[in-house]
C-alpha positions as CSV (number, residue, x, y, z in Angstrom):
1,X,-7.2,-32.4,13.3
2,X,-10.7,-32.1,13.2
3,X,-13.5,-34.5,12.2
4,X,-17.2,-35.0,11.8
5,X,-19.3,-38.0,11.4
6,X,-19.3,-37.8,7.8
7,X,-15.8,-36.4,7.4
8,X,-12.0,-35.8,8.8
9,X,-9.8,-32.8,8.3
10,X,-6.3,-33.2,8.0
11,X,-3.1,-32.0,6.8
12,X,-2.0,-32.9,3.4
13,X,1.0,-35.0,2.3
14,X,2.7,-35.5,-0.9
15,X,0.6,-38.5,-1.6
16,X,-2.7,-36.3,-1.3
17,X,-1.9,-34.2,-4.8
18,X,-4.1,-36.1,-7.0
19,X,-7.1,-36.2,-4.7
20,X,-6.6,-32.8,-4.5
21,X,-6.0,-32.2,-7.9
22,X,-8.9,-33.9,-9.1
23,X,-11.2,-31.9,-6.3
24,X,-9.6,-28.6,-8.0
25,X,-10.3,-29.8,-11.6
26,X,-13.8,-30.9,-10.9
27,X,-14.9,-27.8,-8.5
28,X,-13.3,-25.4,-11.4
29,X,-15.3,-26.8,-14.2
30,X,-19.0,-26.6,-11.8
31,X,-18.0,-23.9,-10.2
32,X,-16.3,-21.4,-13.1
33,X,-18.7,-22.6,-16.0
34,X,-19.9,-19.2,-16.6
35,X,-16.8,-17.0,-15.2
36,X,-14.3,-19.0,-17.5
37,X,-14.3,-20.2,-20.8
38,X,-15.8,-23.6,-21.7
39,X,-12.4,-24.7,-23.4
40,X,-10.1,-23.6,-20.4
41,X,-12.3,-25.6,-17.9
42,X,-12.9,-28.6,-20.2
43,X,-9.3,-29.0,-21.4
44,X,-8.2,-28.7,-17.7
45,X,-6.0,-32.1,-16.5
46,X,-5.9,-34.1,-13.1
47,X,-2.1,-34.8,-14.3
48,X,-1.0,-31.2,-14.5
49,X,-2.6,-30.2,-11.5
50,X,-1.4,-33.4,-9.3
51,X,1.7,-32.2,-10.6
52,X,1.4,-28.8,-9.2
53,X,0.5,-29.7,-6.4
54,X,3.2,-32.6,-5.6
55,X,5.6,-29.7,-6.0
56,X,3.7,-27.5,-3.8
57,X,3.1,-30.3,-1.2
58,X,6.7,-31.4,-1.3
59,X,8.3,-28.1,-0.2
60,X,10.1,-28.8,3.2
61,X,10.7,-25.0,3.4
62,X,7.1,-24.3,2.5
63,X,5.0,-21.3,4.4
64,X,2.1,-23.0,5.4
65,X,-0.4,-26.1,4.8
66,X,-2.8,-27.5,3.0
67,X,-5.7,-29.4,4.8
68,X,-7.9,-31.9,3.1
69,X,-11.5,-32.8,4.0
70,X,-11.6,-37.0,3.7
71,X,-14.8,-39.1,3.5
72,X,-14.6,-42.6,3.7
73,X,-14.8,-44.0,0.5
74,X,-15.4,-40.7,-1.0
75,X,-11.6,-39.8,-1.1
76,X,-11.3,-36.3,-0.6
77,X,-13.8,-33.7,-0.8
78,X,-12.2,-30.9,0.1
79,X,-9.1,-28.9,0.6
80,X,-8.1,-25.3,1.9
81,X,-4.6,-24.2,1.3
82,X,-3.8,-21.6,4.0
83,X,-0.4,-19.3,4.2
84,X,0.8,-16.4,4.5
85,X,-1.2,-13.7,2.7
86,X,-0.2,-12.5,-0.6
87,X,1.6,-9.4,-0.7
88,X,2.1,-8.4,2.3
89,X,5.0,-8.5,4.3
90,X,2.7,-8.5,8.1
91,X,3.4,-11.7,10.0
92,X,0.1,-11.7,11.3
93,X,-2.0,-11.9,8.0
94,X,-3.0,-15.1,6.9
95,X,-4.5,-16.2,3.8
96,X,-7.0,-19.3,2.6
97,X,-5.6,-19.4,-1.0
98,X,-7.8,-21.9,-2.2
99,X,-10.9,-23.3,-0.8
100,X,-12.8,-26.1,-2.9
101,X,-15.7,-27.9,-1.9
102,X,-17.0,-31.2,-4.4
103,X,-20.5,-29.5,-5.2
104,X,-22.0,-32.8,-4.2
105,X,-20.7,-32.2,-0.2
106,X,-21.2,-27.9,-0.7
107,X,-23.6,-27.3,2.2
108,X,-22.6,-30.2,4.5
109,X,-20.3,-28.2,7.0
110,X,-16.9,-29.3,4.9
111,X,-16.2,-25.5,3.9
112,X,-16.6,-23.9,7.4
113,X,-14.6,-27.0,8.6
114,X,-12.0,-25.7,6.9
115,X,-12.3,-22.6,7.4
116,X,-12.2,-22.8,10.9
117,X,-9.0,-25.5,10.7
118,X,-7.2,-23.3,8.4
119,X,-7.8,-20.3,11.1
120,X,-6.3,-22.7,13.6
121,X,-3.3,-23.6,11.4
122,X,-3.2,-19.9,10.9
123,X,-3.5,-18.7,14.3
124,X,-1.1,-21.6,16.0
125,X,1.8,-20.1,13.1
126,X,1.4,-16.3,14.7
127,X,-1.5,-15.1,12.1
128,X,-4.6,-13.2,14.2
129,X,-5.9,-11.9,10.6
130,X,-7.8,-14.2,7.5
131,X,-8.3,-13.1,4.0
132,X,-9.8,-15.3,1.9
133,X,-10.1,-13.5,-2.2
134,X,-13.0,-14.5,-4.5
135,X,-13.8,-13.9,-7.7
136,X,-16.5,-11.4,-7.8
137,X,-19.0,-13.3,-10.0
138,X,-18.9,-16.1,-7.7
139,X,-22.3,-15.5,-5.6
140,X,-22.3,-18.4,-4.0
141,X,-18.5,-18.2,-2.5
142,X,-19.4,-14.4,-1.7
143,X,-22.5,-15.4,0.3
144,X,-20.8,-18.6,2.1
145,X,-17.9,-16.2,3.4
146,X,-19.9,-13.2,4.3
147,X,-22.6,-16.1,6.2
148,X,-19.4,-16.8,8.1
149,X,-18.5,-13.8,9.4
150,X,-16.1,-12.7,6.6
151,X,-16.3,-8.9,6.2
152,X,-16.4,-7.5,2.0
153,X,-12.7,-4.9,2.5
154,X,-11.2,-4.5,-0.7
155,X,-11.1,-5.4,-4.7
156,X,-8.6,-5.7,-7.2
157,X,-8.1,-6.9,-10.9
158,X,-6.6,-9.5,-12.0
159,X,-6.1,-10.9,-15.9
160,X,-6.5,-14.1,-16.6
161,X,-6.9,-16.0,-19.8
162,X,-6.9,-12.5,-21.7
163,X,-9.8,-11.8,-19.1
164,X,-9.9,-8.6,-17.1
165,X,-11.4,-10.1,-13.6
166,X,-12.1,-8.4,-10.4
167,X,-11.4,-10.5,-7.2
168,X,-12.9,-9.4,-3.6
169,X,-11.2,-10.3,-0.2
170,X,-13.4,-11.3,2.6
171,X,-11.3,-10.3,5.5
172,X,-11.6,-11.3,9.5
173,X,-8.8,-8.9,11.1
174,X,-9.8,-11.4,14.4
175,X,-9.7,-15.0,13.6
176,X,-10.8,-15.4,17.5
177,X,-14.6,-16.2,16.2
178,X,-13.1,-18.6,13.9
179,X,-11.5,-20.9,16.5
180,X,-14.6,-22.0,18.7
């Protein structure tokens, strides 16, 4: 799909889901440590979430894709998963679900890369509109979307872990910009 010197995007496959897993384990656990509780993130398993996401990846009637950012002997680095946004029943509003970054290869041009590849994915399955919903405690998510062209629209709660969280969505109602 796309690809830089360092790195290629592409689309995951079932045999991706514990790179990916262990990308969402490992981003969690740097990037949650003071959102989350410490025994959450530390008792968090590669084997569970490979699991997961086998069974997401393995979907043949599945609404959407994941990407993966690969680095050589890195493995993977990165991944968006990009669908259909969450409750909603427009056909042109798509979502990034999840976007994890290793923090060793944060501020290398992975997370815009896909961004913009998930927009593409997005736009070539009918979707003009990106939402992309962040916990609100997470600064440095907040400031990479917003640096992007994201625009702060709305908040909600969410509970999680007994916790009463508040997500915001950074929303691009064009993802035109996105696809240069």
């Amino acid at each position: 799909m796309a690809e830089s010197a360092a790195f290629l995007i592409r689309e995951a496959d079932f045999d991706d889901a514990a790179g990916i897993a262990d990308v969402h384990v490992r981003t969690w656990q740097a990037t949650y440590r003071d959102i989350l509780p410490a025994a959450y993130l530390d008792g968090m398993s590669d084997i569970r979430h490979a699991a997961m996401w086998a069974d997401v990846l393995d979907k043949p009637d599945r609404l959407g894709v994941t990407l993966i950012a690969e680095a050589g002997k890195d493995g993977i680095i990165g991944f968006a998963d990009c669908t259909h946004e969450r409750g909603t029943r427009a056909r042109d509003q798509g979502e990034i679900s999840a976007l994890y970054v290793l923090p060793a290869w944060q501020r290398g041009g992975v997370g815009v890369t896909l961004v913009k590849a998930g927009a593409q994915a997005l736009a070539a399955g009918g979707m003009t509109q990106l939402a992309i919903w962040v916990l609100q405690e997470n600064a440095l998510a907040r400031d990479f979307y917003a640096h992007i062209g994201g625009e702060l629209s709305e908040t909600r709660r969410s509970g999680f872990l007994g916790l009463d969280l508040t997500e915001v969505c950074y929303r691009w109602t064009d993802v035109a910009p996105l696809l240069v």
